[in-house]
Backbone as JSON, one array per atom type, in Angstrom:
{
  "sequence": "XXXXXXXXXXXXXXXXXXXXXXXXXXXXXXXXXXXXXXXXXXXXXXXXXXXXXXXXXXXXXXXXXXXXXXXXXXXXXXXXXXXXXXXXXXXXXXXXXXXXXXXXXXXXXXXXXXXXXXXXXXXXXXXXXXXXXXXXXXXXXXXXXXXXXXXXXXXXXXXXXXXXXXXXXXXXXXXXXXXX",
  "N": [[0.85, -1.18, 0.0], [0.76, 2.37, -0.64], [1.79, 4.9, 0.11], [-0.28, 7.9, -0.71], [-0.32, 10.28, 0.41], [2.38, 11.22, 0.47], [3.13, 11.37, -1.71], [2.0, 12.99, -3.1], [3.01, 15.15, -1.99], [3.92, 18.65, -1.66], [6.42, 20.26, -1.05], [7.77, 23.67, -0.02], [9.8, 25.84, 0.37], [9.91, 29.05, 2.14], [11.56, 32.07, 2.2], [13.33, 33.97, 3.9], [11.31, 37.25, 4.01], [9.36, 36.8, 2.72], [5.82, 35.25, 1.61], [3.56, 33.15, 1.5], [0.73, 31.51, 0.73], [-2.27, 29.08, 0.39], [-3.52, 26.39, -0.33], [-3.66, 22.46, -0.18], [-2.0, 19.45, -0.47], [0.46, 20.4, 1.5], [3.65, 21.83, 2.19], [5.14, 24.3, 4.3], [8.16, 25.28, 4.61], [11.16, 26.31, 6.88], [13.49, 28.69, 8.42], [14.6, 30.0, 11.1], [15.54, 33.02, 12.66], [16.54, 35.71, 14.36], [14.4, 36.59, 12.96], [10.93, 37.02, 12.43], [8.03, 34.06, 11.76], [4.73, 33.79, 11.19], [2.14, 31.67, 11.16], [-1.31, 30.81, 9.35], [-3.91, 29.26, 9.25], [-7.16, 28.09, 8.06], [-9.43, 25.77, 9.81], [-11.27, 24.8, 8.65], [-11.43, 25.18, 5.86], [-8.88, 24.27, 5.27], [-7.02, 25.35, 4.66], [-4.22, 27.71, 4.07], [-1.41, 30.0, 4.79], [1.94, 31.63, 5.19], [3.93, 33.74, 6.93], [7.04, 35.45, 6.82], [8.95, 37.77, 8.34], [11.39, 40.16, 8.68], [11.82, 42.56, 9.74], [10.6, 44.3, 12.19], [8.81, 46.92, 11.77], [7.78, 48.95, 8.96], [9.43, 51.74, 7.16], [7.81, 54.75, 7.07], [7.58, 56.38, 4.89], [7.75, 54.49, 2.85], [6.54, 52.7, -0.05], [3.01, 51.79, 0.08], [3.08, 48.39, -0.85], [5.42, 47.49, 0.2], [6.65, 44.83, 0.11], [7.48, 41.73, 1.96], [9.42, 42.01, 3.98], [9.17, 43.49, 6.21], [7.1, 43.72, 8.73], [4.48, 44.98, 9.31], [4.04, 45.09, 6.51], [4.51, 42.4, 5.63], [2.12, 40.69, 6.93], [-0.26, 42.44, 5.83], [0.17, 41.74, 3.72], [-0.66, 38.73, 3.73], [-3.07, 39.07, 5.04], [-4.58, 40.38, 2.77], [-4.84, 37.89, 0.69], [-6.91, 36.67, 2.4], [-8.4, 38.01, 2.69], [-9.7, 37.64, -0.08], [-10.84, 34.74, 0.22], [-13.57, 34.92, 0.75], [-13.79, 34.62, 4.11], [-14.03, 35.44, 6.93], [-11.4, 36.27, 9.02], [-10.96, 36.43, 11.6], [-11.53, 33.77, 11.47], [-9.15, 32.2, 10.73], [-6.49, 31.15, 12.18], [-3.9, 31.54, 14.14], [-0.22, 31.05, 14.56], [2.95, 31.73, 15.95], [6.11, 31.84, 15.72], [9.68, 32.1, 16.18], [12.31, 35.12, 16.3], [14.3, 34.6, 17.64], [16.97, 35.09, 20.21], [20.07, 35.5, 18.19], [23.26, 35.93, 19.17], [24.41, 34.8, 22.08], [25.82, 36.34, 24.6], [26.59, 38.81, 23.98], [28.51, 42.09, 24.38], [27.91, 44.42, 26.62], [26.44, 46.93, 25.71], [27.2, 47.29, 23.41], [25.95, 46.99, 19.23], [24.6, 45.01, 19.23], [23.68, 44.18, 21.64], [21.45, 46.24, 22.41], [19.92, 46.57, 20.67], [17.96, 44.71, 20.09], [16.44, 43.82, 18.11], [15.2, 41.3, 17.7], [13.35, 41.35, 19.67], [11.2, 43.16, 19.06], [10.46, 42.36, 16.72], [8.99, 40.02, 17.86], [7.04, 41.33, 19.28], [5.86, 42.92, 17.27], [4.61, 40.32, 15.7], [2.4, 39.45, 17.68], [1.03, 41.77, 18.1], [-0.01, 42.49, 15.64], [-0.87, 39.77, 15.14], [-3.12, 39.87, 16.74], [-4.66, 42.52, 16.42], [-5.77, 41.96, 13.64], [-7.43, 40.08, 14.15], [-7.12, 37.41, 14.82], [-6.86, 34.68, 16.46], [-4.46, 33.18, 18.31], [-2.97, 30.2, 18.77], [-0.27, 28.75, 19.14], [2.73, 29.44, 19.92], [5.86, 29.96, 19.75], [8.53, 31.31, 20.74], [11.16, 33.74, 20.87], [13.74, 33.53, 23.3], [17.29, 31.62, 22.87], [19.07, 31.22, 20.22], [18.56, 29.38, 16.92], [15.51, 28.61, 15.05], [14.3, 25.41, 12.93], [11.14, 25.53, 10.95], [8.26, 23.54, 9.96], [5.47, 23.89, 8.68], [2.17, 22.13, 7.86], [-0.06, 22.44, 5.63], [-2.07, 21.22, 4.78], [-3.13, 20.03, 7.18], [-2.64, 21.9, 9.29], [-0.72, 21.44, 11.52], [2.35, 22.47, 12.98], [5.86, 21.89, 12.45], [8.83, 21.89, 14.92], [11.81, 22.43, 15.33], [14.17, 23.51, 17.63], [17.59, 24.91, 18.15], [19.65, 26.34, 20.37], [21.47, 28.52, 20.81], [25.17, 28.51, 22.15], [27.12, 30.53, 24.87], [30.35, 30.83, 24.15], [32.23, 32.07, 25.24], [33.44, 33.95, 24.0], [33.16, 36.99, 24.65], [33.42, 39.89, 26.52], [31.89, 40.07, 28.56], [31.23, 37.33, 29.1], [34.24, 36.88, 29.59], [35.54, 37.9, 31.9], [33.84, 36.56, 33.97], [34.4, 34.7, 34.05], [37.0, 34.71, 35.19], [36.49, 35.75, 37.45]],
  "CA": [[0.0, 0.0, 0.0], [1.38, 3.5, -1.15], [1.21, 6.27, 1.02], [0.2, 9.13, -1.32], [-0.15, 11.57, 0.75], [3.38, 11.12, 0.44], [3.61, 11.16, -3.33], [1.09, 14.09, -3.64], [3.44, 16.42, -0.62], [4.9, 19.28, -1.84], [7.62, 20.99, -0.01], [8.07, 24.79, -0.49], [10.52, 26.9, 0.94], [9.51, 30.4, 2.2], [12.81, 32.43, 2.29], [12.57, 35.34, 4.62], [10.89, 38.22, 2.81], [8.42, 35.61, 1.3], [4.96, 34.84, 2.15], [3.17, 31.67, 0.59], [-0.59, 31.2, 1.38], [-2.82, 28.38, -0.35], [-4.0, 25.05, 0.22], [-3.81, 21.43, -0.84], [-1.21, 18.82, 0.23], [1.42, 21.23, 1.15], [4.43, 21.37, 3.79], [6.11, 25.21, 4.1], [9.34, 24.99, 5.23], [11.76, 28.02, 7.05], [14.47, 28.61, 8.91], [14.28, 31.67, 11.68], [16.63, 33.72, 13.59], [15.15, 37.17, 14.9], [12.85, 36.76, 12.32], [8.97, 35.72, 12.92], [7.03, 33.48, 10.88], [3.23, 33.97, 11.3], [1.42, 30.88, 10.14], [-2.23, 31.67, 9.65], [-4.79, 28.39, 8.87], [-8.4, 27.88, 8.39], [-9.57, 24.93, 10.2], [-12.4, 23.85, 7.78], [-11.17, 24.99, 4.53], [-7.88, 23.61, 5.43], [-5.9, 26.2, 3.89], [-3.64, 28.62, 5.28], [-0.14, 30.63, 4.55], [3.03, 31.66, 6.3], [4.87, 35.18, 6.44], [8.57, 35.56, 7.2], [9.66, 38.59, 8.15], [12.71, 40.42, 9.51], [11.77, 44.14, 10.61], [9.27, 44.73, 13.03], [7.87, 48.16, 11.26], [8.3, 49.75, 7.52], [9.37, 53.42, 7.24], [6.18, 54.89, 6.39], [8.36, 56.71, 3.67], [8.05, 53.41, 2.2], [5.0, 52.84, -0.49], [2.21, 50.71, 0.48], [3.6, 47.47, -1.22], [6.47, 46.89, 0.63], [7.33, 43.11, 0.35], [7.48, 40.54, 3.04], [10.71, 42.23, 4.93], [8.78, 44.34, 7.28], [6.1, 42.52, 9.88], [2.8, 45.18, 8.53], [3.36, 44.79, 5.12], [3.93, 40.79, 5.18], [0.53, 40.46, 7.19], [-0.75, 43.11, 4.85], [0.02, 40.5, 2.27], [-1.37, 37.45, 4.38], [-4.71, 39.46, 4.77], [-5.33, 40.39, 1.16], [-5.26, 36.66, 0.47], [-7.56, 35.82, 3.26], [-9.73, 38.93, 2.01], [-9.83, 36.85, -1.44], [-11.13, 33.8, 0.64], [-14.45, 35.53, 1.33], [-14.16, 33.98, 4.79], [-13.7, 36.58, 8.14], [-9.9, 36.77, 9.1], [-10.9, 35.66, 13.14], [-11.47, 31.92, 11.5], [-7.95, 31.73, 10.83], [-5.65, 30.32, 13.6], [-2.47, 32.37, 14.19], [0.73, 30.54, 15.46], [4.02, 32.3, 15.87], [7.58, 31.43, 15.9], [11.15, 32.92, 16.04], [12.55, 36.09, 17.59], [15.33, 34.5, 18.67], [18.52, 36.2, 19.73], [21.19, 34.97, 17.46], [24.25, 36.22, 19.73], [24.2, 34.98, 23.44], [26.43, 37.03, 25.25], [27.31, 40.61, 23.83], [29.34, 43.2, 25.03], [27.5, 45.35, 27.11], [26.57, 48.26, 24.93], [27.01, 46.58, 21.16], [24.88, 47.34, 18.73], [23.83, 43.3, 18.88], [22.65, 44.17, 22.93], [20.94, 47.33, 22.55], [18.86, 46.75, 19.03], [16.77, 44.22, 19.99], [15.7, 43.4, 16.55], [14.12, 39.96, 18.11], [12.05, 41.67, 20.74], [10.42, 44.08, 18.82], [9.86, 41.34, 16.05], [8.29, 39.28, 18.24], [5.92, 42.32, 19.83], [4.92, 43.09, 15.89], [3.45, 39.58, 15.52], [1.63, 39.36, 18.3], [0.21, 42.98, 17.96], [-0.23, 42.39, 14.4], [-2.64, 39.0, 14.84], [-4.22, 40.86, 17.24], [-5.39, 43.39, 15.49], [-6.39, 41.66, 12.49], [-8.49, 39.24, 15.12], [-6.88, 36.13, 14.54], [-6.78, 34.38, 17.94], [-3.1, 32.71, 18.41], [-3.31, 29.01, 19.33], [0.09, 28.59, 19.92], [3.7, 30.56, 20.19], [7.53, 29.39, 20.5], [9.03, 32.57, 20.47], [12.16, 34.68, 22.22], [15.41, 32.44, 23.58], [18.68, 31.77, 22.37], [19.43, 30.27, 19.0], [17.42, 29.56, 15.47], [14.8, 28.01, 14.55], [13.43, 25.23, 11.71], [9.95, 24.95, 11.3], [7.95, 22.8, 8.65], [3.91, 24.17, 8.69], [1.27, 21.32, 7.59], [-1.12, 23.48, 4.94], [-3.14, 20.35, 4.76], [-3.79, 19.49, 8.56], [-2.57, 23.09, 9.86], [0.0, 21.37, 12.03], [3.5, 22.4, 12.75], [6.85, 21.49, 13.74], [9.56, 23.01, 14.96], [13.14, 22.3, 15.87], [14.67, 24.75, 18.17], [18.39, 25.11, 18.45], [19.82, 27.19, 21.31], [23.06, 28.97, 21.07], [25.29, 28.58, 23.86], [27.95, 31.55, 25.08], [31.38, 30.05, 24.03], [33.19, 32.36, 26.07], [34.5, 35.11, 23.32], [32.59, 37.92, 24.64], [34.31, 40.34, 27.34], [31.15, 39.59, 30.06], [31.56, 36.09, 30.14], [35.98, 36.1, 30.13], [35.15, 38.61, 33.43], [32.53, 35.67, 34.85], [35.25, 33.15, 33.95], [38.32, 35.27, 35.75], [35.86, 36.09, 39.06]],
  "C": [[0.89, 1.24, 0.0], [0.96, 4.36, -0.25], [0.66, 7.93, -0.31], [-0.45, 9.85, -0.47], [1.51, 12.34, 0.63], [4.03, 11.38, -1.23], [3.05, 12.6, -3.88], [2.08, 15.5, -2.7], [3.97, 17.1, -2.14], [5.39, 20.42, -1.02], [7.68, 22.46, -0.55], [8.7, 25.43, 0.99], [10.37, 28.26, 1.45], [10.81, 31.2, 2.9], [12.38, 33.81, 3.35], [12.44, 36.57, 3.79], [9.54, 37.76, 2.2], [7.35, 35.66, 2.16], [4.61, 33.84, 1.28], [1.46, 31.5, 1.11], [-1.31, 30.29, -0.28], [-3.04, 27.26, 0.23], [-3.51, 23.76, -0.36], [-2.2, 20.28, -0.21], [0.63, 19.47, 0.2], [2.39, 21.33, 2.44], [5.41, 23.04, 3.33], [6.87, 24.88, 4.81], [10.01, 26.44, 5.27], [12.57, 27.67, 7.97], [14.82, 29.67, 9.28], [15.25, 31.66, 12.93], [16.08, 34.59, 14.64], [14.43, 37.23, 14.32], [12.22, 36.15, 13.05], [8.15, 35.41, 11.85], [5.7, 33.31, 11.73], [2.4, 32.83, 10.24], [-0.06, 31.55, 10.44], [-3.08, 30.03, 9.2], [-6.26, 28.37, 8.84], [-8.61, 26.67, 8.07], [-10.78, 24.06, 9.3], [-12.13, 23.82, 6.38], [-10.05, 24.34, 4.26], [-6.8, 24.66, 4.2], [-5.2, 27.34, 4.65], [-2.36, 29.78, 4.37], [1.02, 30.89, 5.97], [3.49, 33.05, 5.68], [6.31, 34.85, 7.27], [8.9, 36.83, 6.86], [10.73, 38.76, 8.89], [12.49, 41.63, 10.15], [10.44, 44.09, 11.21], [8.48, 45.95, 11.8], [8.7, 48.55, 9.71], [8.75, 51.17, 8.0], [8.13, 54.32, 6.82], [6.54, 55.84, 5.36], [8.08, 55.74, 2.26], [6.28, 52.88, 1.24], [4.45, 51.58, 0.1], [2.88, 49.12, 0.43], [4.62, 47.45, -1.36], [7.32, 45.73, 0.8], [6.97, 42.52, 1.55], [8.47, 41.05, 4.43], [10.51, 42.63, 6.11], [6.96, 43.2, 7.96], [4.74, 43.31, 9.02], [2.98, 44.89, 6.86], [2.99, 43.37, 4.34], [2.67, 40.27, 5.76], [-0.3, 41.4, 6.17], [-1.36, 41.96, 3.7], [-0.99, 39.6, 2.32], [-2.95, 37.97, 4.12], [-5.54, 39.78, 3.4], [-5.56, 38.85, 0.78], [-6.29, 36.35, 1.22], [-8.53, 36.27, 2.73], [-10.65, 37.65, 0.76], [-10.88, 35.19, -1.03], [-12.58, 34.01, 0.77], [-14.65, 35.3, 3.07], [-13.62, 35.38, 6.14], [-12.12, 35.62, 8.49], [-10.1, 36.15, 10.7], [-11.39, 34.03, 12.56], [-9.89, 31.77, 10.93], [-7.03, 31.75, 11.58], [-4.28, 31.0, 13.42], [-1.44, 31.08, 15.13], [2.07, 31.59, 14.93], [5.18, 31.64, 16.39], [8.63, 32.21, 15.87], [11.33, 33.36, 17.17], [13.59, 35.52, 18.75], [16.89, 35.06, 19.21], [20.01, 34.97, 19.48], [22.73, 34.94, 18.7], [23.85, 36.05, 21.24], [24.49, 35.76, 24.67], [26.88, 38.27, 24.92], [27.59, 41.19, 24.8], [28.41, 43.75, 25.39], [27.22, 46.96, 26.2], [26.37, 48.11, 23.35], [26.23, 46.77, 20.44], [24.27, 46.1, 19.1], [22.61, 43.3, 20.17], [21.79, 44.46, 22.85], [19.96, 47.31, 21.21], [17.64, 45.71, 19.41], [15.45, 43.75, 19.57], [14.17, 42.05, 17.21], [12.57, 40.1, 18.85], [10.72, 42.23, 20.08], [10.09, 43.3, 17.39], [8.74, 40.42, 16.33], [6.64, 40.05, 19.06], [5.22, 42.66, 18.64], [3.96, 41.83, 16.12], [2.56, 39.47, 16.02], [0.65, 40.32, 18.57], [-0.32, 42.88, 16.73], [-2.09, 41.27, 14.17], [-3.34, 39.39, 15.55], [-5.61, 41.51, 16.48], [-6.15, 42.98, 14.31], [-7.55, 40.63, 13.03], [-8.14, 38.18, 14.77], [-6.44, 35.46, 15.77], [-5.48, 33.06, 17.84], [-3.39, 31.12, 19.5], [-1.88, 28.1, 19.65], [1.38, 29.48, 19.12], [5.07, 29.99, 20.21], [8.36, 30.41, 19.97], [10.17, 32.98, 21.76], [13.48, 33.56, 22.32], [16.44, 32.87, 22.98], [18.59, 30.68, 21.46], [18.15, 30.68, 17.78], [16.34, 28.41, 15.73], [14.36, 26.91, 13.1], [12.09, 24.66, 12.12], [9.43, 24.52, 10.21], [6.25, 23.25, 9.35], [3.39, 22.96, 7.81], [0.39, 22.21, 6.82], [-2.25, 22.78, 5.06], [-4.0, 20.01, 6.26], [-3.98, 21.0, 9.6], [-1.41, 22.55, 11.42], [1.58, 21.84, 12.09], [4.7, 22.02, 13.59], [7.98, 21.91, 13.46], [11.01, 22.5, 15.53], [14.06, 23.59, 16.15], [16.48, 24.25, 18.48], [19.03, 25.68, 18.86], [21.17, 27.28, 20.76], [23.78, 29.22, 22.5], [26.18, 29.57, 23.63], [29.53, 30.5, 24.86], [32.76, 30.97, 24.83], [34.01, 33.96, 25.67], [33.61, 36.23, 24.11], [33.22, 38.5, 26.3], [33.48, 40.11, 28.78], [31.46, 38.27, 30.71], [33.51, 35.8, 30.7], [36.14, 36.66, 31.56], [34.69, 37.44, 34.42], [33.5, 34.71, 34.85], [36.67, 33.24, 35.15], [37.88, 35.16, 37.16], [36.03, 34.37, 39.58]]
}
């Protein structure tokens, strides 16, 4: 006996910048740092998408159709598709991922400390499905290290392999913590 669900998968990549929304036997795949991927699913039509971005906010300099790079314009994106769905925007299931900080130990002061790209990545998404009313069913967000996650389009499941970064010592806080 043949599995096709197995024969019918297809795998797609969503690079950061990218969004992907659609249905049918489908598996997105990603690979997150301080970015946050925002899956989005609806539970009866069984269809869904994913955003990957990297900046919390656009410049508002910046025209409407901004790409994927910035957190409002890749939900921007997400929601025009959902629009297209005729279906209300609170039946699709928010999960969030990322927002992790790449560098464990910085220097006191560094740009790497003090930017806090991750934080304020991870405060977009969650303000973001908010707002659009999409009620968040579940989260693995913040820490140390990256992320891969593989989204289910077909079932709306996902999974996630977290890899922590540990402090290896180069950084002038911990050779202090090591000397004391």
């Amino acid at each position: 006996m043949t599995n096709t669900r197995q024969e019918n998968q297809q795998d797609i990549y969503v690079y950061p910048c990218d969004i992907w929304f659609g249905g049918g036997e489908t598996r997105l795949r990603t690979v997150l740092g301080s970015c946050v991927a925002v899956t989005l699913w609806h539970p009866t039509l069984r269809i869904g998408g994913l955003c990957h971005f990297m900046i919390s906010r656009s410049p508002a300099s910046l025209k409407p159709d901004r790409g994927g790079c910035y957190a409002d314009s890749a939900m921007a994106m997400l929601e025009r598709e959902i629009e297209a769905t005729g279906r209300p925007p609170h039946e699709f299931e928010a999960k969030l991922f990322g927002g992790g900080i790449m560098f464990p130990c910085p220097d006191a002061g560094c740009d790497i400390s003090t930017n806090r790209v991750n934080e304020r990545n991870i405060a977009a998404g969650r303000e973001l499905a908010k707002y659009f009313g999409h009620p968040v069913v579940a989260e693995h967000l913040g820490g140390h290290g990256h992320r891969q996650l593989v989204f289910d389009v077909a079932s709306g499941l996902a999974w996630l392999k977290h890899s922590p970064v540990v402090c290896e010592g180069w950084c002038r806080r911990c050779k202090k913590e090591k000397v004391a």
